[in-house]
PDB file as gemmi writes it, atoms N, CA and C in Angstrom:
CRYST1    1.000    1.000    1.000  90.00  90.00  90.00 P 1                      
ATOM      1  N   UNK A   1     -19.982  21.104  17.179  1.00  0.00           N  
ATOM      2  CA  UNK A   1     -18.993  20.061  17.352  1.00  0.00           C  
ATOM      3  C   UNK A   1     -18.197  19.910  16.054  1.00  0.00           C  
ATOM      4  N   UNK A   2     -17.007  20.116  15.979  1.00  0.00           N  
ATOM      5  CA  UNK A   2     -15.878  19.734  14.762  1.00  0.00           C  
ATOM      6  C   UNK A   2     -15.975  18.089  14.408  1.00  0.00           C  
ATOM      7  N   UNK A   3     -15.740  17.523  13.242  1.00  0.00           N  
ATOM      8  CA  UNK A   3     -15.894  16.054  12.626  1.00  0.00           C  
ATOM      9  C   UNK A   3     -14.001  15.989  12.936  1.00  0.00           C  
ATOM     10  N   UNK A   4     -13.164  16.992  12.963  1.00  0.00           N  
ATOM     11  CA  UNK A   4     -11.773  16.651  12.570  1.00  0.00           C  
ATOM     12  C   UNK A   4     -11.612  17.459  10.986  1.00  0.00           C  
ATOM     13  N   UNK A   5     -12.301  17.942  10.423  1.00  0.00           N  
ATOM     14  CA  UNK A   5     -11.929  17.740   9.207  1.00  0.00           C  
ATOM     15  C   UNK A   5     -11.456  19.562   8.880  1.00  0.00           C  
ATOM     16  N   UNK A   6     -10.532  19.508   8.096  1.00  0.00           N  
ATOM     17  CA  UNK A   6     -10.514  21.087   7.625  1.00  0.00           C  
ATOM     18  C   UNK A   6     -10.369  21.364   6.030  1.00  0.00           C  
ATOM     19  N   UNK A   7     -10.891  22.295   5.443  1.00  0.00           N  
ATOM     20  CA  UNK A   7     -11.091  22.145   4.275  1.00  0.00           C  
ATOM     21  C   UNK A   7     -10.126  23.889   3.645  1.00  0.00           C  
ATOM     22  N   UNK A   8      -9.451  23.492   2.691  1.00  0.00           N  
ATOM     23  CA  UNK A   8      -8.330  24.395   2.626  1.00  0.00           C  
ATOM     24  C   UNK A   8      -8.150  24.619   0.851  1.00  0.00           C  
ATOM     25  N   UNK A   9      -8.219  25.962   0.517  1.00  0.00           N  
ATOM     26  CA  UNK A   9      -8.129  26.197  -0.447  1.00  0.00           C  
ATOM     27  C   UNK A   9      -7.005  26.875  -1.281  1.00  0.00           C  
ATOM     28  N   UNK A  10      -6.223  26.402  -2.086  1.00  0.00           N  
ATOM     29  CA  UNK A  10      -4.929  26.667  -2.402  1.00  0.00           C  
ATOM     30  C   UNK A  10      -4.938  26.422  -4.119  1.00  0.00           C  
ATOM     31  N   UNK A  11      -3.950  27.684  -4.476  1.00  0.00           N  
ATOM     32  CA  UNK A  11      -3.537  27.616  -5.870  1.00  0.00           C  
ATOM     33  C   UNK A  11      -2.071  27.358  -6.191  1.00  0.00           C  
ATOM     34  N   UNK A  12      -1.806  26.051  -7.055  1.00  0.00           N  
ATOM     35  CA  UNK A  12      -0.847  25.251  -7.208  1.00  0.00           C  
ATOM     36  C   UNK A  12       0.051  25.219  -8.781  1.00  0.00           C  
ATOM     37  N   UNK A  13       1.300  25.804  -9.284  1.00  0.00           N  
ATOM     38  CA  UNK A  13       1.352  25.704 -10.446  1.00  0.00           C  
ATOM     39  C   UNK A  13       1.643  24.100 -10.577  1.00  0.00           C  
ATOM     40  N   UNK A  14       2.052  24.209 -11.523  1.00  0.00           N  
ATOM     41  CA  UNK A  14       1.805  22.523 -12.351  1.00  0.00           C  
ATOM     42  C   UNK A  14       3.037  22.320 -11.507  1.00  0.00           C  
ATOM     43  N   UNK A  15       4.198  22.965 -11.157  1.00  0.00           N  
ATOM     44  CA  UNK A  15       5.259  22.004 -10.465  1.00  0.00           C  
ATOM     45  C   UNK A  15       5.097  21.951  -8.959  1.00  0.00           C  
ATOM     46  N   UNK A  16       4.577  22.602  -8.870  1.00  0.00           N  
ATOM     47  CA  UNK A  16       4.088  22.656  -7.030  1.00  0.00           C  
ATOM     48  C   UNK A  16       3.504  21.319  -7.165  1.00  0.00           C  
ATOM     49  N   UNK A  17       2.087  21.311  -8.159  1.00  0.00           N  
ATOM     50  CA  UNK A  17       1.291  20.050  -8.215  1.00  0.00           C  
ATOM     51  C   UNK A  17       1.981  19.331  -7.830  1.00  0.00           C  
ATOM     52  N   UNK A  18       3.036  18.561  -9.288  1.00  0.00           N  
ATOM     53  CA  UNK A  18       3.625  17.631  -9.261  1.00  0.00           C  
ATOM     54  C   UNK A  18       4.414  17.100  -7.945  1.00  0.00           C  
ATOM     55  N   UNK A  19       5.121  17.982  -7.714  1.00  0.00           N  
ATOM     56  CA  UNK A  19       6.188  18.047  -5.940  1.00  0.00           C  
ATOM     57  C   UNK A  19       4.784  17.101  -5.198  1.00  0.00           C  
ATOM     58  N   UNK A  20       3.721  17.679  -4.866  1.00  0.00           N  
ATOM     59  CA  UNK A  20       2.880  17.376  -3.973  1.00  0.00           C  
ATOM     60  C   UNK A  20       2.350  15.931  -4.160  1.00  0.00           C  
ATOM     61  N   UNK A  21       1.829  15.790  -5.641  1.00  0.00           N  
ATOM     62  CA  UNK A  21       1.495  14.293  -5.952  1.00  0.00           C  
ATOM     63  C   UNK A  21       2.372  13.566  -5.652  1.00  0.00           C  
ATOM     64  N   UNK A  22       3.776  13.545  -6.025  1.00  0.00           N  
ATOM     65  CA  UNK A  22       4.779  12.345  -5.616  1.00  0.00           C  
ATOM     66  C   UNK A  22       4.484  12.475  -4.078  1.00  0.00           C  
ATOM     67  N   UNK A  23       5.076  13.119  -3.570  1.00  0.00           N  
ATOM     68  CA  UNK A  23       5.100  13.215  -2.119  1.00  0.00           C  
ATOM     69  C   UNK A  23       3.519  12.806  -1.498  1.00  0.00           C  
ATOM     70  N   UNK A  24       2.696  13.245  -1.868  1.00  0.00           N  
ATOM     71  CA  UNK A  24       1.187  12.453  -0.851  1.00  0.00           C  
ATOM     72  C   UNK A  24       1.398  11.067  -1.380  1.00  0.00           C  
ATOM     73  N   UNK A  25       1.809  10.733  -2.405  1.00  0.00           N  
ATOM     74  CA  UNK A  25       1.194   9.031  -2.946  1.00  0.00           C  
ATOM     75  C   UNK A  25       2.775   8.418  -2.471  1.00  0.00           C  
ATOM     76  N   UNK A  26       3.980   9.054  -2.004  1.00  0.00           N  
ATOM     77  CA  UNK A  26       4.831   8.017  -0.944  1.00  0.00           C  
ATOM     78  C   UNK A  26       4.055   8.267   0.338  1.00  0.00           C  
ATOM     79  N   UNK A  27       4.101   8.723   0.905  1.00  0.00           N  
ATOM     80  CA  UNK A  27       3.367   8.793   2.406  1.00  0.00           C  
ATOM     81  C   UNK A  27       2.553   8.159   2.426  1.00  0.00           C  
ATOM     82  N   UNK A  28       1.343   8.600   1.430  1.00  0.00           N  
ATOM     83  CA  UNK A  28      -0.073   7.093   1.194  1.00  0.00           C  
ATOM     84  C   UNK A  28       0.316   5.802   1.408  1.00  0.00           C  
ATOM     85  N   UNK A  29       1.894   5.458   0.717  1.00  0.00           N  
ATOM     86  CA  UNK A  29       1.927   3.860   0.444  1.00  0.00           C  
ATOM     87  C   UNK A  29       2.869   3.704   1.562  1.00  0.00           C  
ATOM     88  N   UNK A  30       3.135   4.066   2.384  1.00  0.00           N  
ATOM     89  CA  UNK A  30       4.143   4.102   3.652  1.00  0.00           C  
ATOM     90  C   UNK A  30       2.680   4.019   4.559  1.00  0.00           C  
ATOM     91  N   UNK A  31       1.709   4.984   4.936  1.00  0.00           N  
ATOM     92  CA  UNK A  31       0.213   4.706   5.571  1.00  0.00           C  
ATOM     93  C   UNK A  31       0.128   3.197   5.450  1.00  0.00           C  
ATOM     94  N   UNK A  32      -0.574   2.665   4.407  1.00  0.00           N  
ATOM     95  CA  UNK A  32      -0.901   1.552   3.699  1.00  0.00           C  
ATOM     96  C   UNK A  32      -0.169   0.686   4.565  1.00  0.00           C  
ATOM     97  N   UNK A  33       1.169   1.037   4.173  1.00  0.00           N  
ATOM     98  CA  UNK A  33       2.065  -0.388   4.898  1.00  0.00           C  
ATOM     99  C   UNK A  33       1.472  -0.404   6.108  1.00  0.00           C  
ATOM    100  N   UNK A  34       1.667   0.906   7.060  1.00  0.00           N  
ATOM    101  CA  UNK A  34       1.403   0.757   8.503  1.00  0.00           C  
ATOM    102  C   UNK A  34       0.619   0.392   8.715  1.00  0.00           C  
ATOM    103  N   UNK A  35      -0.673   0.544   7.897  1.00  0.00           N  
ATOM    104  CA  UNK A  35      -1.814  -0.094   8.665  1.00  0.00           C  
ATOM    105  C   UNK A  35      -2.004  -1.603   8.300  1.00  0.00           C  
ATOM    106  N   UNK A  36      -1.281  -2.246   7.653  1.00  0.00           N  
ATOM    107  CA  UNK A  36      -1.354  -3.441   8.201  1.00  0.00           C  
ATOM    108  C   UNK A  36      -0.471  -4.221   8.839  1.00  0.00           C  
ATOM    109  N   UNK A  37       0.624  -3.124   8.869  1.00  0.00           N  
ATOM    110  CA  UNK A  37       1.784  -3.820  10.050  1.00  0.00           C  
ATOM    111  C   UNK A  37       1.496  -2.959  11.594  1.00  0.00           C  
ATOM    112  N   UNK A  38       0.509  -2.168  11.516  1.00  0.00           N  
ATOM    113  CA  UNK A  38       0.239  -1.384  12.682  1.00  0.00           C  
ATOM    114  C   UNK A  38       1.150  -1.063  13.577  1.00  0.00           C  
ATOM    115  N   UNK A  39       2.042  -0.519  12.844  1.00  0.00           N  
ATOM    116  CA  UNK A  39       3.541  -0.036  13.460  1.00  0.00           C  
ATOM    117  C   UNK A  39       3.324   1.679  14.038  1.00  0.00           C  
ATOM    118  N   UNK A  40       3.069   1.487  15.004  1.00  0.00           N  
ATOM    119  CA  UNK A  40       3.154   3.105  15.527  1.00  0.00           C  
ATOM    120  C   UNK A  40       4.161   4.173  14.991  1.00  0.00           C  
ATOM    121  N   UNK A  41       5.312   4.119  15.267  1.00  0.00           N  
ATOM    122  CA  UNK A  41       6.708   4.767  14.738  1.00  0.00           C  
ATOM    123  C   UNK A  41       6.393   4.666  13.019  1.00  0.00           C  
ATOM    124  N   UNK A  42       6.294   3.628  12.553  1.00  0.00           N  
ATOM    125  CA  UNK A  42       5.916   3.737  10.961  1.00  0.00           C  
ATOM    126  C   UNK A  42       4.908   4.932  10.632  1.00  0.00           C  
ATOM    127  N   UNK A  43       3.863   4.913  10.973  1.00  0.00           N  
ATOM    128  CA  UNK A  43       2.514   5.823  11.147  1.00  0.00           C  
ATOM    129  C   UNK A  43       3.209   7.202  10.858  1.00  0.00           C  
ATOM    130  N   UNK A  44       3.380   7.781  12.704  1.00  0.00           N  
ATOM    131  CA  UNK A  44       4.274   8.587  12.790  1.00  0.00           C  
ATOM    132  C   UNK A  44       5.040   9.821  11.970  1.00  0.00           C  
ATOM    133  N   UNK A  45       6.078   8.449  11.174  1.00  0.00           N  
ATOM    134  CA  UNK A  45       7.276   9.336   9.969  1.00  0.00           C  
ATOM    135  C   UNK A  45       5.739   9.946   8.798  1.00  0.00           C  
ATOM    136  N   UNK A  46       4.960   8.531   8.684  1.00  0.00           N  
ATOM    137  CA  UNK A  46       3.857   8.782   7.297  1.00  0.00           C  
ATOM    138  C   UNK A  46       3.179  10.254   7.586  1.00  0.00           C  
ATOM    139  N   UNK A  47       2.450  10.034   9.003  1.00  0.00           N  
ATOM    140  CA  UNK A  47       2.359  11.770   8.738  1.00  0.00           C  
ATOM    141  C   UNK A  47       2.952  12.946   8.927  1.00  0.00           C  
ATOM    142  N   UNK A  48       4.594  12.508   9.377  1.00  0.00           N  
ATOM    143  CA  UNK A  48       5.341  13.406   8.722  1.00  0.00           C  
ATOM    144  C   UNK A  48       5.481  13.769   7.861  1.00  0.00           C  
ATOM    145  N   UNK A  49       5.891  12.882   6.652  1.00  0.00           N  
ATOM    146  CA  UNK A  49       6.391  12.865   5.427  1.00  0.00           C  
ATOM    147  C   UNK A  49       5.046  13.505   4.731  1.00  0.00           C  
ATOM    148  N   UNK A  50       3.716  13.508   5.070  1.00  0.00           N  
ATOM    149  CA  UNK A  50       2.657  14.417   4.298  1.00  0.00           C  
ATOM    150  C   UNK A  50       2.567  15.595   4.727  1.00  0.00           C  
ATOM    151  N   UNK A  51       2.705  16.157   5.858  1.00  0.00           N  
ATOM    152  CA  UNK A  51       3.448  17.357   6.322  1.00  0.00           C  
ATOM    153  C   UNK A  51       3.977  17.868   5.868  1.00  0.00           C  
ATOM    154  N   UNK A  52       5.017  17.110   5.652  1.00  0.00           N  
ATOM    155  CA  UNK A  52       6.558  17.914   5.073  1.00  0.00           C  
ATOM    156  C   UNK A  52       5.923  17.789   3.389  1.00  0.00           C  
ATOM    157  N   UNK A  53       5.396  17.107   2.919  1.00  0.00           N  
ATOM    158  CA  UNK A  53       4.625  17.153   1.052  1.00  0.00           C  
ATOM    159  C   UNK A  53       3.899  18.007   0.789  1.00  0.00           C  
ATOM    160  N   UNK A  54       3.119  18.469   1.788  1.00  0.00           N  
ATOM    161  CA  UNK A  54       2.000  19.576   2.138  1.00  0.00           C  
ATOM    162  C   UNK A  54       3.012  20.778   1.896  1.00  0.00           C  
ATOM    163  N   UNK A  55       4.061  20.931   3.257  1.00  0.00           N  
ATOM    164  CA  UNK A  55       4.725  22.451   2.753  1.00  0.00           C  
ATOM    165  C   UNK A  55       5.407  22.425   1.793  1.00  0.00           C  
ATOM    166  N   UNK A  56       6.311  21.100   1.005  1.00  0.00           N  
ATOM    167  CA  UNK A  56       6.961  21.051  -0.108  1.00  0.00           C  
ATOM    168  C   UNK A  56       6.404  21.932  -1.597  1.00  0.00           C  
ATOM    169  N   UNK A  57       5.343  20.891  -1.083  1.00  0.00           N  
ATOM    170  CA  UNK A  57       4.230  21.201  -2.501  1.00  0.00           C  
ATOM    171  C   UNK A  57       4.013  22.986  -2.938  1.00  0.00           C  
ATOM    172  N   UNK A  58       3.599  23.229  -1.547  1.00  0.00           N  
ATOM    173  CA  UNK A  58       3.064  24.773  -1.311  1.00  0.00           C  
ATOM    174  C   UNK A  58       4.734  26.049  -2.026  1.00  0.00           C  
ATOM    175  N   UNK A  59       5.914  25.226  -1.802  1.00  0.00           N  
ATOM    176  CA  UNK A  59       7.110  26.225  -1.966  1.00  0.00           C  
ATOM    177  C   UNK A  59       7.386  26.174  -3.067  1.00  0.00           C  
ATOM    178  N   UNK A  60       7.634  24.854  -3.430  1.00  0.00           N  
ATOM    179  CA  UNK A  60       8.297  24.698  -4.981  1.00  0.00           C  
ATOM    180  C   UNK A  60       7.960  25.689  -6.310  1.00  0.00           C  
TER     181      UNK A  60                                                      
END                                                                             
């Protein structure tokens, strides 16, 4: 049985890093909001926007 979880191993130069840190810690604080305004559509964009930080991160 899977928990959900996947575990992924990747090598990042320092500006990839950086790209990725900004980008997960807006999405985090956009999460945050949603979950206590429990806005579906809010949610949503948030795990877009870590999506889109995820492949950002990976190109830069």
């Amino acid at each position: 049985m899977s928990d959900g979880k996947r575990t992924m191993k990747v090598s990042l130069t320092e500006a990839q890093y950086d790209v990725l840190q900004a980008a997960l810690a807006s999405a985090f604080s956009e999460w945050h909001y949603t979950e206590r305004a429990r806005d579906r559509q809010t949610l949503l964009r948030a795990n877009t926007q870590l999506h889109l930080a995820w492949e950002q991160g990976i190109r830069a």
